[in-house]
N, C-alpha and C positions, 0 to 999 in steps of 0.2 A: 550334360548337367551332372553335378556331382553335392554330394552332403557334407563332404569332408572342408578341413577349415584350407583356406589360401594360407595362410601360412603355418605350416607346419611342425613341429614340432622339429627338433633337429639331433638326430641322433648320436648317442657319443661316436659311436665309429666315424662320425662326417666331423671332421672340425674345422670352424668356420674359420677359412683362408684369409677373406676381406672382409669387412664390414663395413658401413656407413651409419650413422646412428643423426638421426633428425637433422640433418644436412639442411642449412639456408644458403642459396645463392642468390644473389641482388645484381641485377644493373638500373641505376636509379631506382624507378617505380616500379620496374617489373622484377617480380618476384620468378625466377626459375626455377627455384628449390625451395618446396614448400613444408622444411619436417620431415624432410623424406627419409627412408631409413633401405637398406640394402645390405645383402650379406650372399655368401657363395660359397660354398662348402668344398672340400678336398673332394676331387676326383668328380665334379661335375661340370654339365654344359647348363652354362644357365644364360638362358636368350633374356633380351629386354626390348619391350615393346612400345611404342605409345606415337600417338597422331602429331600433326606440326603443334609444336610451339607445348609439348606436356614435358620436355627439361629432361629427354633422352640424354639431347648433345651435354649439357651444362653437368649433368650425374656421370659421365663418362668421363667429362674433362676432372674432375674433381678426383675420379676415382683413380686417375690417371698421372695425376700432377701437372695436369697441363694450366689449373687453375687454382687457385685458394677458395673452399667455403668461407661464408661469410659469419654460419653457426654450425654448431655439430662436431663430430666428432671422426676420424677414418681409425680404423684398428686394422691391424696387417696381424696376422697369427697372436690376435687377441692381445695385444700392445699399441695403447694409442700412439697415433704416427702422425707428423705432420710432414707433407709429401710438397716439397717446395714447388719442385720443378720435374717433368718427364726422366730428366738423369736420375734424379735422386728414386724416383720407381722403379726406374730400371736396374739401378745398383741393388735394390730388393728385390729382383724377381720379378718386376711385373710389366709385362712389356705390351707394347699399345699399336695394333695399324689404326690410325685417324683417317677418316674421309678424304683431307685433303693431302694424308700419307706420307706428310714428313720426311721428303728423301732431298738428297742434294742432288735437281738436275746437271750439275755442271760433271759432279765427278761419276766416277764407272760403277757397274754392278756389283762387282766385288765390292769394291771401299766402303758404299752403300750398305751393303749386308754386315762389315765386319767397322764401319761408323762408329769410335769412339772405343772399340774393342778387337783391336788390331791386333794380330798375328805376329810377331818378333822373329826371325832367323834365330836356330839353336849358338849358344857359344858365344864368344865374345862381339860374333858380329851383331847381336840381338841384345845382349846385357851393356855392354859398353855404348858401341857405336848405333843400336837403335836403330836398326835395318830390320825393314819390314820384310814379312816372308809371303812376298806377293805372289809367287807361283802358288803357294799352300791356297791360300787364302781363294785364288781364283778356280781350283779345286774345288774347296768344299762348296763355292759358293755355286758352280755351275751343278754341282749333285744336288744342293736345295735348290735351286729352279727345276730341274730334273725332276723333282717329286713332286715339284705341283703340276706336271705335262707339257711344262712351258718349251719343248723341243723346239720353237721356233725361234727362240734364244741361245747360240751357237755360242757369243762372244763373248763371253761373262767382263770382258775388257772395254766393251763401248761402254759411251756417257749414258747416263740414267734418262736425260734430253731427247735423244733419238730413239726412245724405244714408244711405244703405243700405249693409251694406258692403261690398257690391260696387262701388260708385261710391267708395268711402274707397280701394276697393285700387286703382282705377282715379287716384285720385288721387296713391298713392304712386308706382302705377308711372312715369306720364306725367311726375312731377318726376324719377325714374331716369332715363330715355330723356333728357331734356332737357337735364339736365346731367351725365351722365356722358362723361368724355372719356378715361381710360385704360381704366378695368372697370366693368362695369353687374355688381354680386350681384341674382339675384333669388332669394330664396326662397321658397316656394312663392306664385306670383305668381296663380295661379289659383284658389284655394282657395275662395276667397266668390264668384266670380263664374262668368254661369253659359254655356250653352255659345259661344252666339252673341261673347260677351265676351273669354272664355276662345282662340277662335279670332284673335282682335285679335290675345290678347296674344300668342299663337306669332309670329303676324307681325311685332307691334312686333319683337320678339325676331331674325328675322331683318333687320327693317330696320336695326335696330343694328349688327347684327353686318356689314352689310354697308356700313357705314361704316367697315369695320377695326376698331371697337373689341369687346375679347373681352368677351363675357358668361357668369358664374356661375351655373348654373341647378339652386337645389334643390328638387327634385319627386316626387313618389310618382308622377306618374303617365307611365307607361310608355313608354307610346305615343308622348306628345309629348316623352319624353326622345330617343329613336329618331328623332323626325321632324326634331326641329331640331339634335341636339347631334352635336360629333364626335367627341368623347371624353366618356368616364363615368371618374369617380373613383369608387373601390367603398371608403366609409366601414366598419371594423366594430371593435367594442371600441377606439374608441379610434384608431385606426390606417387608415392607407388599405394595402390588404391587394390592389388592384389599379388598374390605369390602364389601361382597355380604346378601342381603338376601337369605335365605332358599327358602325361595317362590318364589323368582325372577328370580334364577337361577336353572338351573339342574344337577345330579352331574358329569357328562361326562365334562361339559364346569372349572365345579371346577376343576377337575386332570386336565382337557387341562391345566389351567394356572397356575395351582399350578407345572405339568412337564415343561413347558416353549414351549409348541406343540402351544400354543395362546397369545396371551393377552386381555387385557379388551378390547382395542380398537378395536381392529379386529372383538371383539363380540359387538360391540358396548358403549359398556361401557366407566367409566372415571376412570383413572389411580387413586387409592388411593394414596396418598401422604406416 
């Protein structure tokens, strides 16, 4: 338990990377996004939390381009933005592994990783004639599966199809890390894969982050929200209802308010907006 406010003040040396400012999303009646408001500083791990149906998925897709709000406002390096589509995020910097991980099972590992940002042959064979530099590319791609320990991935050439899906999420992740250059979203990035793997990607997670660049991290699982993040955003009905530090709080009092068993006030705290 802690006296200090969930949202904190934000210091000049952190400047806020993303922002969401009173976010509505609607489908019909139900309301997913309720006012909500979100922000993520340079050079931080900011996890996000919240029980079925408190508008995790719907604040992820928003923040991501996967969706349009329906009110509110996204600011990217303190310029409002309006983020059409996942491309148009990605052409800013901010690159997204989604749950159901967005890869093309039909084509290979490589293409997969370098998807939309393909490699060219030096010289005329690359400026002119548009010949990809498919050995490069199956290079680098087999060294970012390499770094998440995925060694039981030899063939950076097989389809994305045949591989198990914990080597698919190892797939999405390693094209996140690779080319994310303002925010890496992960959502839950561990999910299919198993622990040996799962330990990678805490890693990757802070090797990212220790490039400066701030990473999203949504996850059920507790422990490694604590080990790697420095703030928790606490999703519920809709609404972020706290912005805790890691250090400030414990994780008993996170599920209390993230299940609705508390609230901030009770623990002394101040209601995030």
């Amino acid at each position: 338990m802690t006296t200090e406010s969930t949202a904190p003040s934000v210091p000049r040396s952190h400047e806020l990377v993303l922002e969401g400012r009173r976010l509505v999303k609607r489908y019909g009646h139900v309301v997913a996004l309720d006012e909500t408001d979100f922000e993520i500083r340079q050079g931080e791990v900011l996890a996000v939390i919240g029980d079925n149906g408190a508008g995790k998925s719907s604040l992820i897709q928003c923040l991501s381009g996967a969706v349009q709000p329906d009110g509110g406002e996204l600011l990217v390096g303190g310029e409002p933005t309006a983020l059409k589509s996942p491309v148009e995020a990605r052409r800013l910097g901010i690159e997204t592994v989604f749950q159901s991980l967005a890869v093309s099972p039909a084509l290979d590992v490589a293409t997969n990783i370098f998807l939309g940002r393909e490699l060219r042959r030096a010289g005329i064979a690359g400026s002119v004639f548009r010949m990809l530099d498919k050995k490069r590319m199956r290079q680098e791609a087999l060294g970012a599966m390499a770094e998440l320990g995925l060694q039981t991935l030899q063939n950076v050439g097989q389809s994305v199809e045949t591989l198990s899906g914990g080597q698919r999420q190892g797939v999405a992740v390693a094209r996140a890390a690779a080319f994310g250059s303002k925010v890496v979203i992960l959502d839950e990035p561990t999910a299919a894969l198993g622990v040996k793997e799962s330990g990678r990607v805490v890693k990757l997670i802070k090797d990212i982050n220790s490039r400066g660049i701030p990473v999203i991290l949504i996850s059920h699982n507790m422990p490694q929200i604590f080990e790697v993040a420095d703030r928790v955003h606490i999703q519920r009905l809709g609404r972020r209802i706290a912005l805790v530090e890691t250090s400030q709080v414990d994780m008993a009092d996170a599920v209390a308010m993230m299940v609705g068993a508390t609230t901030p006030e009770k623990l002394g705290l101040e209601r995030a907006s």
